[in-house]
C-alpha positions as CSV (number, residue, x, y, z in Angstrom):
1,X,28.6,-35.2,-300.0
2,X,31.8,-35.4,-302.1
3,X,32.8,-38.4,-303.7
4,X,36.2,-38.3,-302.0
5,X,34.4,-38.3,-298.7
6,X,31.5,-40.6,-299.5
7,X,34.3,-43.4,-300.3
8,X,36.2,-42.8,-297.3
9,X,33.0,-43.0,-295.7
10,X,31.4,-46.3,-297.7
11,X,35.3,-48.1,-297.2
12,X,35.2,-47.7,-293.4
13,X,31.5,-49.3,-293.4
14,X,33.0,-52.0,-295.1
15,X,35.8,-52.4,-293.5
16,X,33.9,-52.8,-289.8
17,X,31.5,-54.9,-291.6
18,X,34.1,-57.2,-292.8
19,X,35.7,-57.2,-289.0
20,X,32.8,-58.4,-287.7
21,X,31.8,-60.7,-290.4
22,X,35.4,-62.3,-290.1
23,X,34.8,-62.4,-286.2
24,X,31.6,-63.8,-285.8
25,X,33.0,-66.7,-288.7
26,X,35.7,-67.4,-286.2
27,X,34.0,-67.8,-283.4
28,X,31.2,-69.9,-285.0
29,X,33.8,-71.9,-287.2
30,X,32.5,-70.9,-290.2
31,X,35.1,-70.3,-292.7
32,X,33.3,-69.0,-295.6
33,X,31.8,-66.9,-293.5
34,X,35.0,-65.7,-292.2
35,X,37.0,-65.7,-295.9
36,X,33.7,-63.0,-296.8
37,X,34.5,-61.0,-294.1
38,X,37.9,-60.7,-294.6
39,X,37.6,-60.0,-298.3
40,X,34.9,-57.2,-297.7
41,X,37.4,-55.7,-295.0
42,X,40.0,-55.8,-297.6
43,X,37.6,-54.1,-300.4
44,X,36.8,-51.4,-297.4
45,X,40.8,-50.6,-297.1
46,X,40.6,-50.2,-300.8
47,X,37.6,-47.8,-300.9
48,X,38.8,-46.3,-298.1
49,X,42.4,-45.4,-300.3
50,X,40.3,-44.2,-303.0
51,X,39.3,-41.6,-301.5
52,X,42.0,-40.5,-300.2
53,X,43.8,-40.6,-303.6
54,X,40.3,-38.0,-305.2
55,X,40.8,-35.7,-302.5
56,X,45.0,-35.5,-302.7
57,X,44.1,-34.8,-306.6
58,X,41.6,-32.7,-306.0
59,X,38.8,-35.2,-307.3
């Protein structure tokens, strides 16, 4: 797999991951819980631009 493609791949993971992370701390009131989730959702968005950026330059 291409790098590009493996970080699209790797940020989307993270970013579902850090949905559901942030949900399930919402709806059991757990705000670490839900501060982790966000920030892993936000790292995913990240990743996610990444590779989008190697495969515009043509990694």
């Amino acid at each position: 797999m291409k790098p590009s493609t493996q970080d699209r791949t790797e940020g989307k993971l993270h970013e579902v991951k850090g949905k559901i992370k942030e949900e399930v701390g919402k709806a059991t009131n757990d705000p670490d819980l839900e501060v982790s989730g966000d920030a892993e959702k936000k790292a995913g968005k990240v990743q996610k631009w990444i590779g989008r950026a190697e495969k515009a330059v043509g990694e």
